[in-house]
C-alpha positions as CSV (number, residue, x, y, z in Angstrom):
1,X,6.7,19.3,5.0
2,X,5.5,16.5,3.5
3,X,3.5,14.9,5.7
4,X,2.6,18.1,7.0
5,X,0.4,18.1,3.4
6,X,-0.8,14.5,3.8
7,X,-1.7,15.0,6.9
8,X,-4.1,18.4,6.0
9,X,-5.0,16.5,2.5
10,X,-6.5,13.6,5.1
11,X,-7.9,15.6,7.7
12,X,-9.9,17.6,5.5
13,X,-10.7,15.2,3.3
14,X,-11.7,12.1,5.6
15,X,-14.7,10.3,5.6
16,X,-16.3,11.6,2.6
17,X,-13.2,11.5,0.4
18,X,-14.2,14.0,-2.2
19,X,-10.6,15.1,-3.4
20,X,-8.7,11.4,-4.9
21,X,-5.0,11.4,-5.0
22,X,-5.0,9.2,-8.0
23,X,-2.4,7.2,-9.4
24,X,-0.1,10.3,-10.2
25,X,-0.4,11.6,-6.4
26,X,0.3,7.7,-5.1
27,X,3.4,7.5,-7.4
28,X,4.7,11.0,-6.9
29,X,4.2,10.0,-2.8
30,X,6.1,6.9,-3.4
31,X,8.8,8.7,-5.6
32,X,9.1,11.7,-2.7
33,X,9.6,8.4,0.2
34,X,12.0,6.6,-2.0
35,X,13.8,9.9,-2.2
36,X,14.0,10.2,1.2
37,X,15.4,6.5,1.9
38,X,18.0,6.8,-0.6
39,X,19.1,10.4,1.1
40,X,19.1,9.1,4.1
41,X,20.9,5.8,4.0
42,X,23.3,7.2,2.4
43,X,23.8,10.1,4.6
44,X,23.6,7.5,7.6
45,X,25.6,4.2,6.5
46,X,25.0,3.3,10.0
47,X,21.4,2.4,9.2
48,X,20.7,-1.6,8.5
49,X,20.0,-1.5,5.0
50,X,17.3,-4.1,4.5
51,X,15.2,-1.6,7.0
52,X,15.0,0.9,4.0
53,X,13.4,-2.5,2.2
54,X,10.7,-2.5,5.1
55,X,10.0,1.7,4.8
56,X,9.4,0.9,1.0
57,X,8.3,-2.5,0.9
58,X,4.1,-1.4,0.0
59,X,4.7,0.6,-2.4
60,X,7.4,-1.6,-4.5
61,X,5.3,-4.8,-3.4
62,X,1.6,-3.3,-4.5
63,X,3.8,-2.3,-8.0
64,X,5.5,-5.2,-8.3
65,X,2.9,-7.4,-7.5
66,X,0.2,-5.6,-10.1
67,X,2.5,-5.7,-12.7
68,X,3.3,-9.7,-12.1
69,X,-0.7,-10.5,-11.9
70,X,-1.1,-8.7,-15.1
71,X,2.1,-10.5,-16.9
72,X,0.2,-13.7,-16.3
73,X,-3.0,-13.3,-16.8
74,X,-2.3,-12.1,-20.3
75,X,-3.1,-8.2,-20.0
76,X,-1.2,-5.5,-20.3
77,X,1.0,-4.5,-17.7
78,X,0.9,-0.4,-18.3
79,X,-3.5,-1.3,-18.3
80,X,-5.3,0.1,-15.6
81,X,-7.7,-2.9,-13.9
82,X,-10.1,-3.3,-11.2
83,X,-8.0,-5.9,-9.2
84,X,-5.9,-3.8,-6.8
85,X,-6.2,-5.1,-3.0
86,X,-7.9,-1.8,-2.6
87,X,-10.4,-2.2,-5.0
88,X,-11.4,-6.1,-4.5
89,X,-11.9,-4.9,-0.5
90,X,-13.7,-1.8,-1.9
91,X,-16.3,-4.3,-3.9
92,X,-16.2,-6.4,-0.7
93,X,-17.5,-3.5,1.6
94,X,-20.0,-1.9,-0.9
95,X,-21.5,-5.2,-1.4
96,X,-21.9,-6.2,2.0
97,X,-22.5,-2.7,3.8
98,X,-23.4,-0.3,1.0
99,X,-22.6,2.4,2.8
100,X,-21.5,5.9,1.3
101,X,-18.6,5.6,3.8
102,X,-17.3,2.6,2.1
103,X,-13.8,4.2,0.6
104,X,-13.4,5.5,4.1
105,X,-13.9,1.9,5.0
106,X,-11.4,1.1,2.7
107,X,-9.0,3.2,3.9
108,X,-9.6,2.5,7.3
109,X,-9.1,-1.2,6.7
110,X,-6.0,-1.0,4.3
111,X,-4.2,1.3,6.6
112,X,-2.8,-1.8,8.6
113,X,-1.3,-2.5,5.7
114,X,-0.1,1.0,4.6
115,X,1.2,1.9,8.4
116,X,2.9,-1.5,9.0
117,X,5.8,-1.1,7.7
118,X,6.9,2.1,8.9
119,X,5.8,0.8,12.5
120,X,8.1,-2.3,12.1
121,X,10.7,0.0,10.8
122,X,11.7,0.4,14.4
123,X,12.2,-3.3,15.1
124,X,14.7,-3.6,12.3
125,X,16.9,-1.2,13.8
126,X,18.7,-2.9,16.1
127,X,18.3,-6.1,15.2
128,X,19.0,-6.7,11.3
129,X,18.1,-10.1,11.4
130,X,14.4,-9.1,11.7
131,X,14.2,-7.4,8.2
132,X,14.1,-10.2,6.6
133,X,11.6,-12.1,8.6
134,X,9.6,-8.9,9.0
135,X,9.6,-8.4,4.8
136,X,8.7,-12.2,4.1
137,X,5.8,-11.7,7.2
138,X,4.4,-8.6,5.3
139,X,4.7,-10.4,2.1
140,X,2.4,-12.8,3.3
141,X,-0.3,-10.9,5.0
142,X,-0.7,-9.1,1.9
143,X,-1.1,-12.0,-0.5
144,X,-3.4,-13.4,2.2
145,X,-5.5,-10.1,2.2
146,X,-5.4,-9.7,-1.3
147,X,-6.5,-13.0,-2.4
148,X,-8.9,-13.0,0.5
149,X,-10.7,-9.9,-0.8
150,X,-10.0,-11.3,-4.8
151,X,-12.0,-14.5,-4.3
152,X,-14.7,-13.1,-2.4
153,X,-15.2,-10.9,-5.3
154,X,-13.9,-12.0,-8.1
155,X,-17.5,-12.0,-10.2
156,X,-18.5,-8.3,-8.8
157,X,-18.1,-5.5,-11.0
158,X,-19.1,-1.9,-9.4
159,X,-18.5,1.2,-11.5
């Protein structure tokens, strides 16, 4: 049912993006799939348990990882900032395209990153071993993206 609603939310609102989740829509999403993994592994004890890391890895990481940033650069953790990966590739596009399509841009770009893990899901399966290899992998890529985007904009402010 769920993703019955995502998918009409995106199909209707894709390119021009006029209706924003937010940060209470993108927690209560990540609540509602952390739900699910919990039910299900442990309806199904069968299932590898490091693959319920890799269904749930972008959400805890992009938390996790916000909150570190914060911690040491002396700011408030529970402050809202312009230095999420989507924002810094946001600034990246609008400055280099300027396009009005440039969150749809966004999302196009960034949803490697989103759909990754739930592809490679299926890789874990099987093989166990993978998990962990496929969670330090993502890891990377995302530091990578993230401080590629960050330094190429780290001066640009856009409102």
């Amino acid at each position: 049912f769920i993703i019955l609603l995502i998918t009409v939310f995106l199909i209707f609102n894709y390119p021009l993006g006029k209706i924003f989740l937010g940060d209470f829509g993108s927690y209560f999403l990540g609540l509602i799939i952390g739900y699910f993994v919990i039910y299900c592994y442990g309806k199904y004890p069968e299932l590898p348990t490091f693959s319920a890391a890799i269904i749930v890895i972008y959400q805890a990481y992009e938390v996790i990882f916000s909150y570190i940033r914060k911690f040491l650069n002396g700011k408030s953790p529970l402050q809202a900032d312009n230095n999420h990966t989507h924002s810094n590739v946001f600034k990246y596009i609008k400055i280099n395209l300027s396009s009005k399509f440039s969150n749809s841009i966004v999302a196009l770009i960034l949803s490697v990153l989103w759909l990754t893990p739930y592809l490679l899901f299926y890789a874990t399966i099987n093989f166990k071993v993978n998990s962990i290899y496929l969670l330090v992998i993502f890891i990377t890529i995302y530091m990578l993206v993230h401080y590629f985007f960050y330094f190429k904009t780290r001066n640009i402010f856009i409102k």
